[in-house]
C-alpha positions in Angstrom: -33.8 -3.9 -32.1 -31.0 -2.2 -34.3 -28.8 -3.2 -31.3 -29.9 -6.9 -31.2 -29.0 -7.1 -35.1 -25.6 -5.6 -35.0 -24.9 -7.8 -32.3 -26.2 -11.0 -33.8 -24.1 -9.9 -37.2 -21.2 -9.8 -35.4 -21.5 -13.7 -34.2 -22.0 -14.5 -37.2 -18.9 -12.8 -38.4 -16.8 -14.3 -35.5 -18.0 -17.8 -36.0 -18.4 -17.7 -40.0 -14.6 -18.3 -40.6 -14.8 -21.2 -38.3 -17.5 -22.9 -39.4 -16.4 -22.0 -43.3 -13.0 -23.6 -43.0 -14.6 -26.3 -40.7 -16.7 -27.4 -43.9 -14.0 -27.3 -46.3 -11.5 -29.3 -44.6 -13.4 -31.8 -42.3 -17.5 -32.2 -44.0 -16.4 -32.2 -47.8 -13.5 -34.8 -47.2 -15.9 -36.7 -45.3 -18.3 -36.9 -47.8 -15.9 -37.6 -50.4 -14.9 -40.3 -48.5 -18.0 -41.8 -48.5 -18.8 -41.2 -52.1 -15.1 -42.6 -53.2 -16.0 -45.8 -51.7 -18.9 -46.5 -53.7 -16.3 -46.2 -56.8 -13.3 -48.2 -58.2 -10.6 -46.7 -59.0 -6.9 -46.8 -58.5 -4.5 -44.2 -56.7 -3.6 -41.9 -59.7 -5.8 -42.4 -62.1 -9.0 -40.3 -63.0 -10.9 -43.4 -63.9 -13.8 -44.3 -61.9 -15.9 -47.3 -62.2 -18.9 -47.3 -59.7 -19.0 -50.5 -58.2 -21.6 -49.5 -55.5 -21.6 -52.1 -52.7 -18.8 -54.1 -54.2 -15.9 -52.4 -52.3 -17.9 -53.1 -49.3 -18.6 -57.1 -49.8 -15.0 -57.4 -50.6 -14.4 -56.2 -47.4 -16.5 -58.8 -45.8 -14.6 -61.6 -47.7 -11.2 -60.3 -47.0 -9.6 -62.0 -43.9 -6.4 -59.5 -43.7 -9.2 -56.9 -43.5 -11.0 -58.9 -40.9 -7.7 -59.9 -38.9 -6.9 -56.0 -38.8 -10.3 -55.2 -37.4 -10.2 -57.9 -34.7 -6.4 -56.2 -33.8 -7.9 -53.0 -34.0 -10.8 -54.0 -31.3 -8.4 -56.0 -29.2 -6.1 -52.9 -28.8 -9.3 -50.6 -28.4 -10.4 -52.9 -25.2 -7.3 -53.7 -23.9 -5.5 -50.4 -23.8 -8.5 -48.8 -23.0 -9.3 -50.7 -19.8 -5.7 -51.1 -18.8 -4.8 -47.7 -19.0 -7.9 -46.3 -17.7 -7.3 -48.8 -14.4 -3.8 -48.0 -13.9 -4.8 -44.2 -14.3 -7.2 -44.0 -11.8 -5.4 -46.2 -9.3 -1.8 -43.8 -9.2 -4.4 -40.9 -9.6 -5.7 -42.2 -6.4 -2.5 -43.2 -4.7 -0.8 -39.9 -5.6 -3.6 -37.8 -4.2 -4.3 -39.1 -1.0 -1.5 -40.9 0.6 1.2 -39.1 2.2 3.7 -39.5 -0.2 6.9 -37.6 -0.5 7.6 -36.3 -3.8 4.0 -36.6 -5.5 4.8 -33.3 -8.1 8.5 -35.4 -8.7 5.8 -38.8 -10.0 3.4 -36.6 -11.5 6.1 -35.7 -13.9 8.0 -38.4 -14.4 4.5 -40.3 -15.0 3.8 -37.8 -17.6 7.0 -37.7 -19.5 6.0 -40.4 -22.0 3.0 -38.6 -22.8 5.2 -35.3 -24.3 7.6 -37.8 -26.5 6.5 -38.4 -29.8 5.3 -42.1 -31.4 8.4 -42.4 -33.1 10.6 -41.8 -29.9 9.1 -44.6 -27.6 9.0 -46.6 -30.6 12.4 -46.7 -30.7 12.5 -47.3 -26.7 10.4 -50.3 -26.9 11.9 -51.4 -30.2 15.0 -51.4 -28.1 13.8 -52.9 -25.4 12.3 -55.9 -27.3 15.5 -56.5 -29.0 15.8 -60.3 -29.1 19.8 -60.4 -28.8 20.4 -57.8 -25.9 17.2 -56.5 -25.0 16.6 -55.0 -21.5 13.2 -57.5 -21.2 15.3 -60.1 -22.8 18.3 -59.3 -20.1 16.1 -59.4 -17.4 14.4 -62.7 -17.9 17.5 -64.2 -18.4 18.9 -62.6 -15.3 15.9 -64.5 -13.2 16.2 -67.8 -15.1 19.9 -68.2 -14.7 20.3 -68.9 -18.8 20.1 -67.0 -21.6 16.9 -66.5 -23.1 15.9 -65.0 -26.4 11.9 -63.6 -26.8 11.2 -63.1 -30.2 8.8 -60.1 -28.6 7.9 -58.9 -32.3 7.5 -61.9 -33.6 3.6 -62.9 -34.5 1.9 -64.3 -31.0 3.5 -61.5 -29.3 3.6 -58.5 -31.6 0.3 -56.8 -30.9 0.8 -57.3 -26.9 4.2 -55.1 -27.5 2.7 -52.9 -29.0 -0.2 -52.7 -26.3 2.4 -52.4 -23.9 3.7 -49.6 -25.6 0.9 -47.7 -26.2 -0.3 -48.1 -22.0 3.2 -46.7 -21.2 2.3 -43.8 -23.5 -1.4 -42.8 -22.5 -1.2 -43.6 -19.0 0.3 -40.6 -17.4 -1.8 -38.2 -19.1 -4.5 -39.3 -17.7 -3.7 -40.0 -14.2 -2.5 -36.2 -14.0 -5.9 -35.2 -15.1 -7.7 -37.8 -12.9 -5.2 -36.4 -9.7 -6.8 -32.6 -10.6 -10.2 -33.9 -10.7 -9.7 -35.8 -6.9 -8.0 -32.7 -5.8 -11.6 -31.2 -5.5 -13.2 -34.1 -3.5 -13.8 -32.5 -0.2 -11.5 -34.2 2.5 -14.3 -34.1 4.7 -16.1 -37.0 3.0 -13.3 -39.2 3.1 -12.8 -38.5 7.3 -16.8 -39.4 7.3 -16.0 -42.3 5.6 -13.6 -43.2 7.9 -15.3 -42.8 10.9 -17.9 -45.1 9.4 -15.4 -47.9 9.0 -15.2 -47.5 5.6 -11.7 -48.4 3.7 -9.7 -46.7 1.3 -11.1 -49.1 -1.3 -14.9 -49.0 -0.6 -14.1 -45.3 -0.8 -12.4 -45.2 -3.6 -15.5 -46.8 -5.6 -18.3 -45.4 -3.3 -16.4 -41.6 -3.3 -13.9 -41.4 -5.6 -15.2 -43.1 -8.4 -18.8 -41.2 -8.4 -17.8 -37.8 -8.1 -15.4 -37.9 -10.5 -17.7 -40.2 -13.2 -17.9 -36.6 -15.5 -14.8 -36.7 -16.0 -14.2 -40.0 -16.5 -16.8 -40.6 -18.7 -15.4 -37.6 -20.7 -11.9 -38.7 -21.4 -12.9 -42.5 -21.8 -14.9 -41.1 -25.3 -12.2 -39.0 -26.3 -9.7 -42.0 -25.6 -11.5 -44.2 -27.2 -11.4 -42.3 -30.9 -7.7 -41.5 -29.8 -6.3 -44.8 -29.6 -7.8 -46.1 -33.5 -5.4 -43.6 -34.3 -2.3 -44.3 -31.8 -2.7 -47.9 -33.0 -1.8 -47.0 -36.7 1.0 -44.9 -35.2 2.7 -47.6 -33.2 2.1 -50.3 -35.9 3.1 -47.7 -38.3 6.6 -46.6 -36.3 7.4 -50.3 -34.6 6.3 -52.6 -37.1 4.8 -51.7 -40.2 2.8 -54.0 -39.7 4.7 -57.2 -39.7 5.5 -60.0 -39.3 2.9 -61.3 -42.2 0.6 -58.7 -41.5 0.0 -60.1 -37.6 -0.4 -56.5 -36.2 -2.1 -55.0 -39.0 -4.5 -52.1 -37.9 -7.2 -51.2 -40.1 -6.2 -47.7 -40.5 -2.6 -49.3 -41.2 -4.1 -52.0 -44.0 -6.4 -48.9 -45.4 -2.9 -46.9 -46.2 -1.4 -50.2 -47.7 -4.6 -50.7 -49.8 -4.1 -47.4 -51.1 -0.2 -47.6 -51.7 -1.0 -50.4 -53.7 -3.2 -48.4 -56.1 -7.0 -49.9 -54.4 -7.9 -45.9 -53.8 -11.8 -47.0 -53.4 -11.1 -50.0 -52.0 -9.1 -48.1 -49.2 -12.0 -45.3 -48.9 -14.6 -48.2 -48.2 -12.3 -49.4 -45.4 -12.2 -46.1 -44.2 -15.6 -45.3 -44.3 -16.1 -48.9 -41.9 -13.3 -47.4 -39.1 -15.2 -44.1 -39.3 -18.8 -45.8 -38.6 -16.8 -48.2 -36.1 -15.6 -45.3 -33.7 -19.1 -43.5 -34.1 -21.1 -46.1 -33.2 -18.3 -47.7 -30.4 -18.5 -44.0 -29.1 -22.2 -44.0 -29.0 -22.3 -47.1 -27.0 -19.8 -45.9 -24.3 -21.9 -42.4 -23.9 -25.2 -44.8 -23.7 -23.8 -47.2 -20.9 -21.7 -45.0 -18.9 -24.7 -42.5 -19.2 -25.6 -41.5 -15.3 -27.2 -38.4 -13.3 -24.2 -36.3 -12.2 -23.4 -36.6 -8.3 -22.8 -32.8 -6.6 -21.3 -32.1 -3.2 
């Protein structure tokens, strides 16, 4: 008994700190957040006015808001699928054709994933450079005349951006994708094979099933990830512009508050927290399945 109690105290002790600085810095701020929202009152000032809802119905009238969240969404869907595609594909390709050089890709794939925002910011930024751009060069190599893409200008700033932000995430998650096929037994893909099955019925009746843990894993954590890589890359390549066309909503919640609407940002963060919870919820619900063994 005496045994059973020391050990049980010393959990505690272990995992105390933890969960201590765990409430301090992630459950009090989040509650605050939520309580702020309910109030007006600007960035520096003590003042608070409870408004209740009214920072909230605001919201719902406010069309930069609403054109942020309809960016943020697009990027959410778009990136997520794209990458997620593309990962799984070179993941695929990588692991089981005989390619020379596969640890030579697997690195170069993942290079973009150690750089920071700001760094392929400036890559892309480059790149989109209307005067002497390398996409800009290119096009007007194939054409035969000069051509100048305004590729940051509004009906083609948030697809720079997306292309940006692929480019980023992509590698990361093909290497992790690769170690997870690594452990697919060869032996079912000879069966396979000897059934007259191709690499691509394979690919989605082997491939795809035994590694769905994993996938299903990294597409919630991805998910959450890329509200945040959004703001970066809006943040870094754009700010935002032109006119507030790639607005994010974590992007139009930091102007909000730089222009001294301190509840009136907390409302709009409180709406991005309940968005990723509940879009998070959704992908764990549908991509819920009984886990394949081999």
């Amino acid at each position: 008994m005496r045994r059973n109690k020391g050990r049980s105290r010393f959990i505690v002790l272990c995992v105390a700190p933890a969960v201590i600085l765990f409430f301090i810095f992630m459950i009090l701020p989040t509650l605050n957040v939520f309580r702020m929202s309910l109030y007006e009152r600007g960035a520096y000032s003590p003042t608070e006015t409870f408004v209740g809802m009214g920072n909230f119905q605001a919201l719902a009238q406010d069309s930069l808001f609403i054109r942020s969240m309809q960016n943020t969404i697009l990027m959410v869907v778009v990136v997520t699928i794209i990458t997620f595609a593309l990962a799984l594909i070179f993941a695929s390709i990588l692991t089981h054709e005989k390619i020379k050089g596969t640890n030579l890709f697997r690195i170069i794939f993942y290079i973009p994933n150690i750089l920071s925002v700001v760094v392929i910011s400036g890559i892309f930024s480059a790149i989109y450079k209307p005067e002497n751009g390398m996409l800009n060069s290119i096009i007007s190599l194939f054409r035969g005349e000069t051509v100048t893409v305004l590729w940051k200008d509004a009906p083609l700033v948030v697809v720079s951006i997306i292309i940006a932000m692929i480019w980023q995430a992509i590698g990361y998650y093909m290497v992790m994708y690769m170690a997870s096929m690594a452990s697919v037994p060869e032996s079912l893909y000879e069966s396979a094979s000897l059934d007259g099955a191709g690499r691509i019925t394979q690919f989605f009746q082997i491939t795809i099933p035994l590694i769905w843990t994993n996938i299903r894993t990294t597409l919630t954590f991805f998910i959450i990830s890329t509200i945040n890589m959004a703001f970066l890359f809006v943040k870094a390549m754009t700010s935002g512009g032109p006119n507030g066309a790639s607005e994010v909503a974590l992007s139009y919640m930091y102007g909000q508050k730089d222009a001294g609407l301190y509840g009136y940002s907390m409302a709009i963060g409180v709406v991005v927290f309940l968005f990723s919870f509940l879009l998070s919820a959704m992908v764990n619900k549908a991509t819920k399945r009984e886990p394949l063994e081999f």
